[in-house]
C-alpha positions in Angstrom: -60.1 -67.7 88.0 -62.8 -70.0 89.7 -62.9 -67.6 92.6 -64.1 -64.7 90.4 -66.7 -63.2 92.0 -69.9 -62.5 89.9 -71.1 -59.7 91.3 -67.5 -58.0 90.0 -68.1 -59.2 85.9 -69.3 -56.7 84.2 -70.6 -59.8 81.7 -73.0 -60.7 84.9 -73.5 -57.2 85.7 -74.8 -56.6 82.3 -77.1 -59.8 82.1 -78.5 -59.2 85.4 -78.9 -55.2 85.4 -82.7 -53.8 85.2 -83.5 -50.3 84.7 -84.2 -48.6 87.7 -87.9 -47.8 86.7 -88.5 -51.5 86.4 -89.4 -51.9 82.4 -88.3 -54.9 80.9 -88.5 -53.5 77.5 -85.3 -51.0 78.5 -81.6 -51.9 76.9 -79.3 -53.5 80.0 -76.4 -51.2 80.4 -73.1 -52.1 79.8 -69.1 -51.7 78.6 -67.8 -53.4 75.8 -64.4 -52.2 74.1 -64.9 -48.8 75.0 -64.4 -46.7 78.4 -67.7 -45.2 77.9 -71.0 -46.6 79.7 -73.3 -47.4 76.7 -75.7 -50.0 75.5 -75.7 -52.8 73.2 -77.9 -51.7 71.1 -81.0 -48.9 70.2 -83.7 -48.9 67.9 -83.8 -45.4 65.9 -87.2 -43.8 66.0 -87.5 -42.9 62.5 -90.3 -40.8 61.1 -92.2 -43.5 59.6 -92.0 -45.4 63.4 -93.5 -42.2 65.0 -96.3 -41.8 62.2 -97.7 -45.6 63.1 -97.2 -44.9 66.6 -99.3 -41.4 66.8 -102.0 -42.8 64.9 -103.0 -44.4 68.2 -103.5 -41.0 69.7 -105.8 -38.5 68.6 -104.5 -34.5 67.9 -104.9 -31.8 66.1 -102.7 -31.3 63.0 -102.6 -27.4 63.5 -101.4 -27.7 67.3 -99.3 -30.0 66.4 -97.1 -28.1 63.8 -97.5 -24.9 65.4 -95.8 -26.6 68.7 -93.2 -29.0 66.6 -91.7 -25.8 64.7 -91.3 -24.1 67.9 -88.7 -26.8 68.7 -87.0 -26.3 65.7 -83.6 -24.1 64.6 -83.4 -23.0 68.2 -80.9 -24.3 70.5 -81.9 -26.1 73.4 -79.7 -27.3 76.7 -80.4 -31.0 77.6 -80.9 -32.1 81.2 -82.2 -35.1 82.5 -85.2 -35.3 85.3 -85.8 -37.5 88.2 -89.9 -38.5 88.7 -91.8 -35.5 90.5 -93.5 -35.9 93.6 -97.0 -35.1 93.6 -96.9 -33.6 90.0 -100.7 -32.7 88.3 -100.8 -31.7 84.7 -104.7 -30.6 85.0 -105.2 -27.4 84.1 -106.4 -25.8 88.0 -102.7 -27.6 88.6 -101.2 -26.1 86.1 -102.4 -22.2 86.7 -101.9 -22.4 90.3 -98.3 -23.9 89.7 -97.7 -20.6 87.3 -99.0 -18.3 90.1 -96.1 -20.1 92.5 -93.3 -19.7 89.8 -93.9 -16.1 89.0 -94.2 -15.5 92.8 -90.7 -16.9 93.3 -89.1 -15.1 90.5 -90.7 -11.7 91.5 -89.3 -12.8 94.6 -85.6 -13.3 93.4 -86.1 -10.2 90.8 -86.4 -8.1 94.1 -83.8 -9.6 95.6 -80.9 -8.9 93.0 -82.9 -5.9 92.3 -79.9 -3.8 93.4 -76.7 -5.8 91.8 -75.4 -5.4 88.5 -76.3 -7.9 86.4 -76.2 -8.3 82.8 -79.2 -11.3 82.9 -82.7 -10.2 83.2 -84.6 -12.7 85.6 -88.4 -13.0 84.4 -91.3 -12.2 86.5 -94.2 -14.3 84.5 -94.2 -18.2 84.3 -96.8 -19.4 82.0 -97.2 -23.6 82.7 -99.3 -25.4 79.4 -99.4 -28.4 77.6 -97.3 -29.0 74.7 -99.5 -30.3 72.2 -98.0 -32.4 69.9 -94.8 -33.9 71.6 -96.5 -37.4 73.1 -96.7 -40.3 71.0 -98.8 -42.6 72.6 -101.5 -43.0 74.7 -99.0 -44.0 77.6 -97.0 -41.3 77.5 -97.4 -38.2 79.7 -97.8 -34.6 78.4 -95.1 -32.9 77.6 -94.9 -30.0 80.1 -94.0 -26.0 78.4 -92.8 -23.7 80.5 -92.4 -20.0 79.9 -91.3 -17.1 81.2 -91.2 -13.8 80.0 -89.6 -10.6 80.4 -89.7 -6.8 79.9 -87.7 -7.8 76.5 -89.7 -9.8 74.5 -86.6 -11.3 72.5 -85.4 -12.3 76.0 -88.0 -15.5 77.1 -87.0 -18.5 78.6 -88.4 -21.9 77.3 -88.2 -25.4 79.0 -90.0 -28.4 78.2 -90.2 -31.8 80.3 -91.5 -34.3 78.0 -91.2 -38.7 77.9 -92.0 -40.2 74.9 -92.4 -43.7 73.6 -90.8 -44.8 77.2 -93.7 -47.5 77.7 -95.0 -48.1 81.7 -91.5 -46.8 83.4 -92.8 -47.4 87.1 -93.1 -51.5 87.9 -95.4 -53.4 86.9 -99.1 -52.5 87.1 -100.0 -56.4 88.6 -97.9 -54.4 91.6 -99.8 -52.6 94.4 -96.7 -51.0 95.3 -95.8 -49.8 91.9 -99.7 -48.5 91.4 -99.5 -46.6 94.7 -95.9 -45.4 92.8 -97.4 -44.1 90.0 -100.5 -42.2 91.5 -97.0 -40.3 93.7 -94.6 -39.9 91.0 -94.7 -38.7 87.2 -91.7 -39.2 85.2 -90.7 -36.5 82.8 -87.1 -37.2 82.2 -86.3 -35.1 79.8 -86.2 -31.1 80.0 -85.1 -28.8 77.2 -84.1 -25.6 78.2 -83.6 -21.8 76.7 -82.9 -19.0 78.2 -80.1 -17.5 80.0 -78.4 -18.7 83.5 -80.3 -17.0 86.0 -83.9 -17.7 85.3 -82.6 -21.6 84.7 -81.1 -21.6 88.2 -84.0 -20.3 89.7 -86.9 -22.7 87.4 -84.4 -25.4 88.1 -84.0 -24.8 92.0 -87.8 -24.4 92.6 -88.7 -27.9 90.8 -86.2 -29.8 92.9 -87.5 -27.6 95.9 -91.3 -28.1 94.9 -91.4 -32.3 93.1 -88.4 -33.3 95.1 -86.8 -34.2 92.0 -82.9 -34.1 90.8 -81.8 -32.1 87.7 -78.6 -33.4 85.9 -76.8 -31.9 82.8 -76.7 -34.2 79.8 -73.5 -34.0 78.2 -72.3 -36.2 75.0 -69.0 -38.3 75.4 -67.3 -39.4 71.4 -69.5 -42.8 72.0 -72.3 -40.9 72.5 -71.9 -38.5 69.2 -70.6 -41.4 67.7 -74.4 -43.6 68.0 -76.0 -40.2 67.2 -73.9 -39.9 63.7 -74.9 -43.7 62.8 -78.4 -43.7 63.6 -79.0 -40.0 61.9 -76.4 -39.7 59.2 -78.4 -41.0 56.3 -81.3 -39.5 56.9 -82.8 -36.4 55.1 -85.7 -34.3 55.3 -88.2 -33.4 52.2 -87.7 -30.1 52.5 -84.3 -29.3 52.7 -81.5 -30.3 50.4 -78.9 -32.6 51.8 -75.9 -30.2 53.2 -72.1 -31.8 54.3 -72.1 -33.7 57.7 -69.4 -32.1 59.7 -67.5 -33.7 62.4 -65.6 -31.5 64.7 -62.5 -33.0 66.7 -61.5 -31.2 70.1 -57.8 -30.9 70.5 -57.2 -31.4 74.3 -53.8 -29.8 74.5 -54.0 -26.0 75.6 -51.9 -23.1 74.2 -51.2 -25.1 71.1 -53.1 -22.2 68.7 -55.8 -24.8 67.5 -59.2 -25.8 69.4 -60.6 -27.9 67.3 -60.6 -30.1 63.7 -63.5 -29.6 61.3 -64.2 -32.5 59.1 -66.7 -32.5 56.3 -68.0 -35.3 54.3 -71.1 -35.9 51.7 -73.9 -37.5 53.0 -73.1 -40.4 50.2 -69.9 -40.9 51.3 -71.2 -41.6 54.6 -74.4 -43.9 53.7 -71.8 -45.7 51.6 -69.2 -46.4 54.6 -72.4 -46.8 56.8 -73.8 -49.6 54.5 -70.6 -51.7 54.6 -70.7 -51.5 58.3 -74.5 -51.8 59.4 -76.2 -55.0 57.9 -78.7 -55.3 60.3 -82.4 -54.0 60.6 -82.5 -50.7 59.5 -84.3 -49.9 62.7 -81.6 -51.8 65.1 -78.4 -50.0 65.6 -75.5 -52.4 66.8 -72.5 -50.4 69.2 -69.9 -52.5 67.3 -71.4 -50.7 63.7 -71.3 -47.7 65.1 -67.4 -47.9 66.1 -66.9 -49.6 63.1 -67.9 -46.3 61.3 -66.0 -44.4 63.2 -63.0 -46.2 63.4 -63.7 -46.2 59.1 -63.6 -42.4 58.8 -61.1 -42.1 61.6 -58.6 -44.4 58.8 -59.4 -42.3 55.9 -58.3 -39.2 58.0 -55.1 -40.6 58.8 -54.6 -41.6 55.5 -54.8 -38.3 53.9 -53.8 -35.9 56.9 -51.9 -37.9 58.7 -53.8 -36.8 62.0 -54.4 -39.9 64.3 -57.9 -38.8 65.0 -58.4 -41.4 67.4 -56.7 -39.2 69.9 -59.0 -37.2 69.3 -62.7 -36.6 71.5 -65.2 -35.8 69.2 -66.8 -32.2 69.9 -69.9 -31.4 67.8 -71.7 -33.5 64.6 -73.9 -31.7 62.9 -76.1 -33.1 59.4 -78.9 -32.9 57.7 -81.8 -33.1 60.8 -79.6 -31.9 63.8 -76.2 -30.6 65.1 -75.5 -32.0 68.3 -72.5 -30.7 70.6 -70.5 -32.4 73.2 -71.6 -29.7 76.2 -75.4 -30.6 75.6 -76.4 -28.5 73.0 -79.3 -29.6 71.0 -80.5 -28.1 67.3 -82.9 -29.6 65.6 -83.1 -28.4 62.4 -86.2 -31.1 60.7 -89.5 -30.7 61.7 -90.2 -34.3 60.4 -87.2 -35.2 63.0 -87.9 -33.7 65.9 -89.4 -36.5 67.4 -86.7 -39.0 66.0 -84.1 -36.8 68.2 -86.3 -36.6 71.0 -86.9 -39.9 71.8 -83.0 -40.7 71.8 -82.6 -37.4 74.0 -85.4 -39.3 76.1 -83.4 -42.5 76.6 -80.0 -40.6 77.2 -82.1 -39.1 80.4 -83.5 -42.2 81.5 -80.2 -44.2 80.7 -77.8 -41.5 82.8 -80.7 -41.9 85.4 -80.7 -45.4 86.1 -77.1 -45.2 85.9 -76.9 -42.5 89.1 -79.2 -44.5 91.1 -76.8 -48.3 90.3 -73.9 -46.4 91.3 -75.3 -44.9 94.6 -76.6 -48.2 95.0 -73.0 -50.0 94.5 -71.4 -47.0 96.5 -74.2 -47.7 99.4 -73.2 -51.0 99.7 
């Protein structure tokens, strides 16, 4: 149609789209045969990748395994972060900000003192540096969190980290952006354990104190689906390789079945994987990924009879994570973690930029 209005193409919208923190090395957004916002492609942080990258910066090895295993085999809910106002990692900043958490949770201890409640509510916030989790110079620290309780098996956990996200506010040629910076630090990502009524507490005083917004992170099939391409083949030197297992949601209620558990070998995979990604092995195309998944999707039908592609996918889990569909994390590498990281990183800032285009569009 010649009167087509540009502004209405999602072909224009994706050419012209920028991400909302103004870096020009971030993937445009956009929808190509599939309902689900994605991009067209991402570059998997592999181990290797992260090795050249933190011989930039210096650390300590023993910090930095001590704090890397204490991400691992625990599961961790995934949020996503908008910058925070006024936001000092030094460490006067960081003991005074513990002295106004633990205030407000004493505070809210006292006040549900007297209601039954099976969820203890901490009383001591501890705010450090989590040595280890940056990559590069230009990332910021990663932020830990903790508070404890009278039971020591019951202690909350959340990190805010960014890594390998490059200069995320404008340009730095850019008074305005400079003036930005110096305001705002971004720390997209949080991870957080614990149970529900210390997170809405934590969570309401850092939206309260940074005037920031705190989203859930939740996995859609496309999203699983880029997670099982990009990870799949990889294994960790440690552990032997275990069956990947893909778990299918059944969205009809009262039928006596919740979900289908698939279960493959990690060659089968790599082999189907191969035929479909010919590409960099660091480059991940959206059209290999659904090319996999539409493979094993066919071989299902073929022997069950079960048109899986009916089907939203619930939970993957192999060899260096298991990922669920609610936002469930568990990494379960220590040579991973920072490979699952940095994707969980660009999920924040993607679903981010993504809130802000369509208050924009709904603003207009």
């Amino acid at each position: 149609m010649s009167g087509k209005n540009k502004a209405s193409d999602p072909q224009h919208q994706s050419a012209s789209r920028k991400s909302v923190f103004g870096s020009a090395k971030r993937s445009v957004m956009m929808s190509k045969m599939t309902p689900f916002t994605t991009v067209r492609r991402r570059h998997v942080m592999t181990a290797q990748r992260v090795a050249r990258r933190k011989s930039q910066i210096k650390q300590q090895p023993e910090k930095v395994d001590t704090t890397l295993n204490d991400i691992v085999n625990k599961t961790w809910h995934v949020f996503c972060c908008s910058p925070l106002h006024k936001f000092n990692s030094n460490p006067k900043s960081l003991q005074q900000l513990s002295r106004l958490l633990s205030s407000v949770l004493a505070v809210e201890t006292s006040r549900v003192g007297g209601i039954a409640t099976s969820e203890e509510i901490g009383t001591k916030a501890i705010f450090s540096i989590a040595q280890g989790i940056a990559i590069t110079e230009d990332d910021q620290p990663a932020i830990k969190i903790t508070v404890n309780t009278k039971d020591r098996n019951n202690v909350a956990e959340m990190l805010l980290c960014s890594l390998a996200s490059g200069d995320l506010i404008g340009d730095a040629s850019n008074n305005s952006c400079t003036d930005l910076k110096e305001k705002f630090t971004v720390l997209p990502l949080i991870l957080y354990k614990g149970n529900q009524s210390t997170k809405n507490v934590m969570f309401n005083w850092l939206k309260t104190e940074f005037d920031c917004i705190i989203t859930k992170v939740t996995f859609n099939s496309l999203s699983l689906a880029w997670m099982l391409g990009m990870w799949s083949c990889m294994t960790d030197s440690e552990e032997a390789c275990k069956p990947i297992s893909i778990t299918w949601k059944i969205p009809i209620q009262h039928t006596g079945l919740d979900c289908i558990e698939s279960k493959f070998e990690p060659s089968s995979i790599e082999t189907l994987w191969n035929a479909c990604h010919k590409g960099s092995d660091d480059i991940v195309l959206v059209e290999e990924v659904q090319s996999l998944i539409n493979g094993l999707q066919e071989h299902l039908l073929r022997h069950f009879c079960i048109k899986f592609q009916a089907l939203p996918l619930q939970q993957v889990c192999f060899t260096i994570a298991n990922i669920h569909a609610d936002g469930k994390i568990k990494i379960l590498s220590p040579e991973h973690v920072h490979t699952v990281l940095c994707h969980m990183n660009n999920l924040a800032l993607e679903l981010l930029d993504w809130r802000v285009e369509k208050s924009d569009e709904q603003s207009m």
